[in-house]
N, C-alpha and C positions, 0 to 999 in steps of 0.2 A: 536409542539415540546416540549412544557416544560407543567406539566400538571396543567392546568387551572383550571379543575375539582375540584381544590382543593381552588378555591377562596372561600371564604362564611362559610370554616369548623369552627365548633367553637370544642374545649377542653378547660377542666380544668387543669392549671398547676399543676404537680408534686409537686414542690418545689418551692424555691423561686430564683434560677437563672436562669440568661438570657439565657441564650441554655439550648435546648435537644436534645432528639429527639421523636417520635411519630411515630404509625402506621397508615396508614390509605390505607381500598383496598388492606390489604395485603401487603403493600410495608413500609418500614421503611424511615423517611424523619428527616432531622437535621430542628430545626428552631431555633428564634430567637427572643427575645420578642424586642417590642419598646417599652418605657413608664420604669415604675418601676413594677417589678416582685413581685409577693405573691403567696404564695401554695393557690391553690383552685379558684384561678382568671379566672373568665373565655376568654377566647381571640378567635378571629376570623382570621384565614387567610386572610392579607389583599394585600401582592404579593406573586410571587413564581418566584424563582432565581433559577438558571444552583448549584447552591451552599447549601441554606435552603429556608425555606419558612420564610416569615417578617410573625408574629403575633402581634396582637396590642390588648387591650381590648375591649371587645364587648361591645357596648352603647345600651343600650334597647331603642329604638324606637314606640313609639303609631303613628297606625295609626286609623285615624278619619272616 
């Protein structure tokens, strides 16, 4: 139903407020940052709503 496809995308924010919107696949998508916004941040899709997608900041992870 709602596409999923889009868990895991990461972008760099535009600007430094909490909405936008983004393409992705061709399609144009509203989101939404959680946390505190900064131009060039980079964030990960972390759900996807009937409404925008939530973005949070991506943590870089090592693995061993």
């Amino acid at each position: 139903m709602l596409d999923d496809r889009l868990l895991g995308q990461r972008f760099s924010l535009p600007d430094d407020k909490p909405t936008g919107t983004i393409a992705f696949f061709g399609v144009l998508y509203h989101y939404q940052v959680t946390g505190e916004p900064s131009a060039g941040l980079l964030v990960e899709v972390t759900a996807v709503t009937p409404l925008y997608l939530v973005v949070t900041a991506h943590q870089a992870v090592l693995d061993y």
